[in-house]
C-alpha positions in Angstrom: -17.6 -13.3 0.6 -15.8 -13.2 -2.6 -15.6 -9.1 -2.5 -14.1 -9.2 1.3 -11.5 -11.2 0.1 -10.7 -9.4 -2.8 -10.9 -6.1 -0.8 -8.6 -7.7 2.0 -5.8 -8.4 -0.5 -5.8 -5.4 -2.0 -3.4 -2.4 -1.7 -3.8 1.6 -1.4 -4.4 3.8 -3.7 -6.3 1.1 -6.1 -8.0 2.0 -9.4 -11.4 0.9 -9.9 -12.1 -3.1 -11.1 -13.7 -1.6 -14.3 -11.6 -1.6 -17.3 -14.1 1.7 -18.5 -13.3 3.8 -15.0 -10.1 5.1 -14.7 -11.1 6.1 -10.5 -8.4 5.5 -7.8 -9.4 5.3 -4.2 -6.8 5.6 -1.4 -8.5 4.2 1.5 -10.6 1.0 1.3 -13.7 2.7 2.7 -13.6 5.1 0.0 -13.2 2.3 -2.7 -16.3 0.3 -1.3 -18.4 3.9 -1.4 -17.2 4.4 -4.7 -18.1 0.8 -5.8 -21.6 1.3 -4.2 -22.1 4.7 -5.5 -20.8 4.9 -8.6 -21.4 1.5 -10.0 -24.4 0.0 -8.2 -22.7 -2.7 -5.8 -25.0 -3.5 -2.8 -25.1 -1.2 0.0 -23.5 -4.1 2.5 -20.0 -3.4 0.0 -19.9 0.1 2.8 -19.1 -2.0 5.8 -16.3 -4.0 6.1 -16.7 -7.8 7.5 -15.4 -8.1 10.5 -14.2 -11.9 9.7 -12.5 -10.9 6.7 -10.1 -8.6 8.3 -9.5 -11.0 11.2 -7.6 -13.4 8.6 
C-alpha cells in the first residue's frame, strides 16, 4: 500500500505528516499507533506488512 511504502522509507525519530501536529515518534510502531490513535488512520496502520519490509 501507499502508507507501507511511505512508512518503509522513512527515518527515526519522524514528526507527524500533519502540518497542525508538531508529534515525533522514534520507533515506527509508535508512529503507526500514533497515526491510528491520534488521527483516525485504520487500525491495519498498527501492523507492519510483511512484504513491505521484505523490499
Amino acid at each position: 500500500s501507499h502508507m507501507e511504502e511511505y512508512l518503509v522509507q522513512k527515518s527515526w525519530p519522524s514528526e507527524c505528516p500533519d502540518p497542525s501536529c508538531n508529534h515525533i515518534s522514534k520507533k515506527e510502531q509508535d508512529y503507526r499507533r500514533y497515526l491510528h490513535d491520534m488521527h483516525h488512520y485504520h487500525k491495519v496502520i498498527c501492523v507492519a506488512s510483511k512484504e513491505a519490509h521484505k523490499k
